[in-house]
C-alpha positions in Angstrom: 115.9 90.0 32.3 113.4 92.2 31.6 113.1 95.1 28.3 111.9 98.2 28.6 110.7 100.2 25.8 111.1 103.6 26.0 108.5 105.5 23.6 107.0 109.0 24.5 108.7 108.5 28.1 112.4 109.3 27.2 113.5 109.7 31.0 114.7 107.5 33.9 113.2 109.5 36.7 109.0 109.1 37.3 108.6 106.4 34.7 106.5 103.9 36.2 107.3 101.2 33.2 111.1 101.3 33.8 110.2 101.0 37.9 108.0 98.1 37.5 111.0 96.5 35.4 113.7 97.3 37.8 111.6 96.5 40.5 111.4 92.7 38.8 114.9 92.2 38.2 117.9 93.5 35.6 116.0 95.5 32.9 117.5 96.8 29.3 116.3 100.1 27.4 115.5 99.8 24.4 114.0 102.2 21.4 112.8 101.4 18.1 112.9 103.9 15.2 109.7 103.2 13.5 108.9 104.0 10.2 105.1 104.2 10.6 105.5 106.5 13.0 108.0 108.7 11.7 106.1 109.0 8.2 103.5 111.4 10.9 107.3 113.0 12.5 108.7 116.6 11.3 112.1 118.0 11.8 111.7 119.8 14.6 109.9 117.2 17.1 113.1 114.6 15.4 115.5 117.3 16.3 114.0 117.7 19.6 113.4 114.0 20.4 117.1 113.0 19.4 118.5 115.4 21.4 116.2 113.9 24.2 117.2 110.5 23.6 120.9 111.4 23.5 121.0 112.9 27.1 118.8 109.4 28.3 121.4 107.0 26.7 124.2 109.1 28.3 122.4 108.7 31.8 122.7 105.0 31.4 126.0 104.9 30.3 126.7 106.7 33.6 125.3 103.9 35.4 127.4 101.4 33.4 124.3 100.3 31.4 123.1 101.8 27.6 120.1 102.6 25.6 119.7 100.0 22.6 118.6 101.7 19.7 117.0 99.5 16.8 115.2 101.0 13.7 112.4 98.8 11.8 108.9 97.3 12.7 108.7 97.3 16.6 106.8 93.8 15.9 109.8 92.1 14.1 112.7 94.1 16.7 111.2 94.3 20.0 110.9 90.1 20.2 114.3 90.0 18.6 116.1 92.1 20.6 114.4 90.4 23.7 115.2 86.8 22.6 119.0 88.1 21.9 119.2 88.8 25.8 117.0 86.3 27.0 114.3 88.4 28.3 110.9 87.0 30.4 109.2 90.3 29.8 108.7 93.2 27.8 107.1 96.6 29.9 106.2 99.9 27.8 104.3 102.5 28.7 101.1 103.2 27.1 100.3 106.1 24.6 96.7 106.8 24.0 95.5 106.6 19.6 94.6 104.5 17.3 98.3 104.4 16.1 99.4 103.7 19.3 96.8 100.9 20.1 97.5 99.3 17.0 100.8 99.0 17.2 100.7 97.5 20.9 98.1 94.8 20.0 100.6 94.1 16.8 103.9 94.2 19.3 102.3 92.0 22.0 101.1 89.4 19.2 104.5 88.9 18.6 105.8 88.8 21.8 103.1 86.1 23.0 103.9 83.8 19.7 107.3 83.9 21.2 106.2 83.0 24.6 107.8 86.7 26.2 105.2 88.1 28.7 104.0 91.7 28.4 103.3 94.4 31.0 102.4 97.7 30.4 101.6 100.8 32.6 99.3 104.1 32.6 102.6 106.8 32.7 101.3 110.1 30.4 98.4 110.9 32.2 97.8 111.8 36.3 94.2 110.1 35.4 93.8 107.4 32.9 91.2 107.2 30.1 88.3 105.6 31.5 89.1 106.4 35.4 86.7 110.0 35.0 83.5 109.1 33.5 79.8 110.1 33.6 77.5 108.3 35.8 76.6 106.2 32.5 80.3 105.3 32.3 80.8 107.1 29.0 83.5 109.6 28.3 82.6 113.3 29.1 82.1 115.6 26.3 82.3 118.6 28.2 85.4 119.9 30.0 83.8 121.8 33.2 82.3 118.6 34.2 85.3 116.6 33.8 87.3 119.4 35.8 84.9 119.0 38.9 86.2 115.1 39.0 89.6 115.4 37.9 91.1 118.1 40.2 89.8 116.3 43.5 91.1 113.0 42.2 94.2 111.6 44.5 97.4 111.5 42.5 100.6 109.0 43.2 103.8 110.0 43.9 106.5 110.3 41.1 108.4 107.1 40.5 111.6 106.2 41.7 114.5 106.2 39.1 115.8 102.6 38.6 118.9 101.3 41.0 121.8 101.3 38.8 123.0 97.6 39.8 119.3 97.0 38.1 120.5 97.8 34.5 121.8 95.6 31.7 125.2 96.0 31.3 125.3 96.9 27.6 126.3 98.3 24.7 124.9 100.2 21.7 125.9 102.0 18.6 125.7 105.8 17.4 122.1 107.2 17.7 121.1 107.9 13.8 121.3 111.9 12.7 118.4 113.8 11.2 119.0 112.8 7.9 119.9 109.0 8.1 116.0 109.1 9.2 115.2 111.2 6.5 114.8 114.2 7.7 115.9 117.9 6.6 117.7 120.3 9.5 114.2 122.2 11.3 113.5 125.8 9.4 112.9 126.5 13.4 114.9 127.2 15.9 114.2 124.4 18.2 114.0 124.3 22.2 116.6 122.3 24.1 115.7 118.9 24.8 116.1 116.5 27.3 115.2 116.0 31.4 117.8 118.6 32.2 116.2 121.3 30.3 112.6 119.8 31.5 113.7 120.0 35.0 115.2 123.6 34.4 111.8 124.9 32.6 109.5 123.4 35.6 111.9 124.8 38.5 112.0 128.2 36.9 107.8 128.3 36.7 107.1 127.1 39.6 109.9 129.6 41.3 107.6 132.7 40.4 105.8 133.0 36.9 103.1 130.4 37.9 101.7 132.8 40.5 101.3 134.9 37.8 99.9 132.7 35.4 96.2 133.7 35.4 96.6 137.4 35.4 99.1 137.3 32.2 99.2 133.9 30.8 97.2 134.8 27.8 99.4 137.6 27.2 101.5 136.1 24.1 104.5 138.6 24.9 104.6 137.9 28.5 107.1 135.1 30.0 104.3 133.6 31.3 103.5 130.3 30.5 105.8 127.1 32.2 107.2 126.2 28.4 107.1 122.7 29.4 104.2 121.6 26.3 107.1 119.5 24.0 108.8 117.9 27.6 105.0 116.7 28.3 104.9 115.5 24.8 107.8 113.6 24.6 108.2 113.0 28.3 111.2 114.4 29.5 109.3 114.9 32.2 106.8 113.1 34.8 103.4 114.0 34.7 103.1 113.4 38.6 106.9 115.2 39.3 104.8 118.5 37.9 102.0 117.8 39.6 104.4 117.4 43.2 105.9 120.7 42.2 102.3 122.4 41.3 101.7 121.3 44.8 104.7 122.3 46.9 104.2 125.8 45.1 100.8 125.8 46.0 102.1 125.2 49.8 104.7 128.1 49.1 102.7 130.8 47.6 102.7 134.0 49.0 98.5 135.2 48.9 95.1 133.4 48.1 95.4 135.1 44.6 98.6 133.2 44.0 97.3 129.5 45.3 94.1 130.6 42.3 96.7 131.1 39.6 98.6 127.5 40.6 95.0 126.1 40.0 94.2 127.8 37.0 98.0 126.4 35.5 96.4 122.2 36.8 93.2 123.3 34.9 95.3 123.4 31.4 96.8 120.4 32.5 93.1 118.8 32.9 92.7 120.0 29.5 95.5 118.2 28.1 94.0 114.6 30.2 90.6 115.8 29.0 91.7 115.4 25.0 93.9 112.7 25.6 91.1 111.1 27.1 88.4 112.0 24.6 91.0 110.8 21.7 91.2 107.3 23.6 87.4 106.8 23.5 87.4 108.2 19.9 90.7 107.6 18.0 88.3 108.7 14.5 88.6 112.2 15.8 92.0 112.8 14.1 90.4 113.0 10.7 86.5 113.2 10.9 84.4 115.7 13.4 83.3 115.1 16.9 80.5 116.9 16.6 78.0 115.8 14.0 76.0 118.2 11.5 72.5 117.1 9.9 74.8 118.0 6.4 79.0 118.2 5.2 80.2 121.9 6.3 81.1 123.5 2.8 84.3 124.3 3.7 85.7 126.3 0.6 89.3 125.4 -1.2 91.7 128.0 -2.1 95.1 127.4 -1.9 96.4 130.9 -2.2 94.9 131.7 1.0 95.8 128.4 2.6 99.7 129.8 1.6 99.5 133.3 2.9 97.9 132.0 6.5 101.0 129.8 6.7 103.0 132.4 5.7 101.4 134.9 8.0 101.1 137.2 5.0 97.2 137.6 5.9 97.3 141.3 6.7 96.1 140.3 9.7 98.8 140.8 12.3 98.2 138.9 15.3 97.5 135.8 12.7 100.7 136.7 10.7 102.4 136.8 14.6 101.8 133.8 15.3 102.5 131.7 12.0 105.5 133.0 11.6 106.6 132.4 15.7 105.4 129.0 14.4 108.0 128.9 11.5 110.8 130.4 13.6 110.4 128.5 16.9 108.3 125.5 16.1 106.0 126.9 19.0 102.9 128.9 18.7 101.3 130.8 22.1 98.4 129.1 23.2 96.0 132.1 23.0 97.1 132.9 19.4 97.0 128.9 18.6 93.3 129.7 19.0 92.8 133.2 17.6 95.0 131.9 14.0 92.7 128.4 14.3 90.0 130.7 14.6 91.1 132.6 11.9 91.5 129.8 9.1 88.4 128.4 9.9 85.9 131.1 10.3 87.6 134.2 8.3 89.2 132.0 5.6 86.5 129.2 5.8 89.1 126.5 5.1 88.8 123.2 7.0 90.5 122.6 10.0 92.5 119.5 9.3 94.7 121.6 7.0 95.7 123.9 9.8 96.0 120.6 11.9 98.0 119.0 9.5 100.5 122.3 9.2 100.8 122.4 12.7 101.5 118.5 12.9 104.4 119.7 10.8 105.9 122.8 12.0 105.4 122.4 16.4 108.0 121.1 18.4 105.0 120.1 20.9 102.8 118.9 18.3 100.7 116.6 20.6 97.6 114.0 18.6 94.5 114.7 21.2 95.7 118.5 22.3 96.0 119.2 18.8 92.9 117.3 17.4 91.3 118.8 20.4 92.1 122.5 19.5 91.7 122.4 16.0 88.2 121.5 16.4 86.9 123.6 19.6 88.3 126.3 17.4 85.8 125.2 14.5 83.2 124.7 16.2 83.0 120.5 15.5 84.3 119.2 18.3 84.0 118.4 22.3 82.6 121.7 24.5 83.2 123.2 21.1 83.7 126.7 20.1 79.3 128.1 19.6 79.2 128.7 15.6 78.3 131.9 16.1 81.1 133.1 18.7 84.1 134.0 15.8 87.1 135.6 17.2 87.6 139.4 15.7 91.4 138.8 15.0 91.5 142.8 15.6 89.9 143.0 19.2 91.9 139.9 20.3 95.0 141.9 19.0 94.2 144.8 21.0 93.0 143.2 24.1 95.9 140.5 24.0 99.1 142.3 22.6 98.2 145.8 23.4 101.2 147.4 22.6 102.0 145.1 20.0 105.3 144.0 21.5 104.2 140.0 20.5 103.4 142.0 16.9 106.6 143.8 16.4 108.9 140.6 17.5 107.5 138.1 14.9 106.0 140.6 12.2 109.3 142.9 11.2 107.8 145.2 8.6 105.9 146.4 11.6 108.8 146.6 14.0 108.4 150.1 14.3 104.4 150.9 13.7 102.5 152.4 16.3 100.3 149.8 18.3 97.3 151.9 17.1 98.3 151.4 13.5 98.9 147.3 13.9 95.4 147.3 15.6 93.3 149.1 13.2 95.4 147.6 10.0 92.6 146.4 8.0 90.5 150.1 8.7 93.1 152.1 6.9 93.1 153.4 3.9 95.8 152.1 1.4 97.7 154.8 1.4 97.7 155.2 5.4 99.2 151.4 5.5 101.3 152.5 2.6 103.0 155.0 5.1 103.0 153.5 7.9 104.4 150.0 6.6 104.6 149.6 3.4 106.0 146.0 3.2 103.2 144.6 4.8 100.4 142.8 3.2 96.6 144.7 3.2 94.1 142.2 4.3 93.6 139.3 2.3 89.5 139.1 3.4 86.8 141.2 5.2 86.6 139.9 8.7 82.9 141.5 9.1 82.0 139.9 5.4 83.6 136.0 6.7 81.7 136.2 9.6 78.6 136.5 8.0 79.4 133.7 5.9 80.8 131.4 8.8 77.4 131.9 10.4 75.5 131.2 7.0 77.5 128.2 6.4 77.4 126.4 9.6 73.6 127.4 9.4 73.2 125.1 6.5 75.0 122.3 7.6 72.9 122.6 10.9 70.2 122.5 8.7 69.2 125.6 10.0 68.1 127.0 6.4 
């Protein structure tokens, strides 16, 4: 008997853990609830990952098998449950932190003392951590370079889904609710979970929308993106069953223009290994910089604006857009992830592990080395990192991204019906033009032109430039 430990990997189909297990013999699901972990969880990734884990355990019961569900210290209730069944070997699939590692090392101690052999399995990632490195062996720091290697890299197939004659015959109890883990209903309205919706999202973009995806997928109002970031987070879906789809659309598409746009959708999924790979070789990221200064960045305090960016009350409306799509969908746009990052760190001056800690909290997708990654590209401390001196103008990204506000007047009501020309030149008006136009709406809590100059003056000194 072997036990498989379902983690970020809640799926049957292209798990190469649950494989190798079947491959060996009968094999039992199993997931812990773990309080470590959870005490870094929100509602909306619980929501979404119980409604994940409820369409897995009724795929096993299908198959006359079922998912046991434990809650406690994976070192005390993985060896348990695999001595109650008589299991040789625990398999899991291997997640890529310092968390993560920890607990592993801790998990397999305890499964050694008891004599139980381990195996686990590189599953989240097409390319590993550590299989794309520099000719020193060291982990790039520089995405371009790691693209070169990574997109003519050889990729495996997707993994079979496990024989059903290969499954315990088991049975568990109820799955826990929201709130038996603690947990208050999301604020958002949270995505469907699961490998049905997974497969759904990822046959729908690769159908159409991803030969579109250069031209409009930094358009935040445009259908455009494959909607697939909390399925890759929670893995609902393979890695390599998108990367066999990426490629039979590729073999499909219509012009050379549409074969460029499937290759610039694998380029944000190099992006994704690039962080994950970055955070493996550095798991201090999540709370200190990447990049080093020759003094501490005086990041200034002030709660007040802190509260108004997460309650897009910043006057700014493509910032105000996008944290309140945050609040209402647990999902933020990737183009205005960047322009509201760049907006707490270089308009508002505030450090960027607040913003990574609010978005830890509100996103559905809320992924450790994507986010980590972001956050600090966005403020200018991290790998390939934003220059300093290159600050988004909230305004001109606006404009250029949302041009006729349609993004703007979804999320930001009080400017449902102002003219685009309005939304993009809000902080130019004179109060009594924004008192016309829309008067619920906040006037501009700071002086974009002003916080640049003193982003630029402030990561001076720290340089040691002054």
């Amino acid at each position: 008997m072997n036990v498989h430990w379902h983690r970020r990997d809640l799926r049957a189909t292209d798990n190469r853990s649950l494989d190798a297990a079947a491959s060996e013999g009968m094999t039992l699901p199993v997931f812990v609830f773990d309080p470590e972990i959870l005490e870094f969880a929100s509602p909306p990734r619980v929501a979404f990952m119980l409604e994940s884990l409820a369409e897995l355990r009724a795929w096993y019961r299908e198959r006359g098998s079922d998912l046991v569900v434990a809650t406690g210290d994976p070192r005390d209730e993985i060896p348990r449950i695999a001595r109650e069944h008589g299991a040789d070997c625990v398999t899991w699939n291997l997640d890529y932190s310092g968390l993560a590692d920890d607990r592993d090392e801790a998990v397999r101690k305890a499964l050694g003392g008891a004599g139980i052999d381990v195996e686990s399995y590189d599953d989240a990632l097409l390319h590993e951590p550590g299989s794309i490195t520099t000719q020193k062996g060291e982990t790039y720091a520089v995405y371009s370079y790691f693209w070169r290697k990574w997109r003519d890299r050889e990729t495996e197939s997707p993994a079979p889904e496990p024989p059903a004659d290969r499954l315990a015959d088991v049975s568990s109890g109820p799955l826990p609710s929201l709130a038996d883990l603690g947990f208050d209903d999301p604020e958002a309205d949270v995505p469907d979970g699961g490998m049905d919706a997974a497969r759904r999202r990822l046959e729908t973009f690769c159908a159409g929308p991803v030969y579109r995806y250069a031209d409009r997928r930094d358009e935040p109002a445009a259908d455009a993106t494959s909607g697939l970031s909390a399925h890759l987070k929670w893995g609902t879906v393979g890695i390599r069953t998108v990367d066999e789809a990426l490629e039979r659309a590729k073999d499909d598409a219509p012009d050379e223009a549409a074969i460029e746009s499937c290759e610039e959708f694998a380029s944000q999924l190099a992006w994704r290994e690039f962080y994950a790979h970055v955070l493996d070789a550095n798991p201090s990221v999540v709370t200190q910089n990447y990049r080093s200064y020759e003094h501490r960045i005086r990041w200034r305090t002030d709660p007040d604006a802190l509260q108004a960016w997460k309650d897009g009350e910043t006057g700014y409306p493509i910032v105000d857009a996008g944290m309140r799509q945050l609040r209402s969908e647990a999902f933020v746009h990737n183009r205005v992830r960047m322009i509201v990052a760049s907006f707490l760190t270089k308009d508002l001056l505030l450090d960027w592990r607040k913003g990574y800690a609010w978005f830890r909290e509100k996103l559905v997708d809320h992924d450790t080395a994507n986010d980590v990654g972001g956050w600090q590209w966005a403020a200018g401390t991290g790998t390939d990192a934003q220059p300093y001196f290159r600050i988004f103008n909230p305004m001109t990204q606006g404009e250029r991204y949302d041009p006729d506000a349609e993004y703007i007047h979804e999320h930001v009501p009080e400017l449902e019906e102002a003219p685009p020309e309005a939304i993009h030149d809000w902080p130019d008006l004179e109060p009594e033009e924004r008192a016309a136009v829309a008067p619920a709406y906040p006037a501009p809590i700071v002086d974009h032109a002003e916080c640049r100059e003193a982003a630029i003056e402030m990561f001076e000194t720290a340089r040691g430039d002054e």
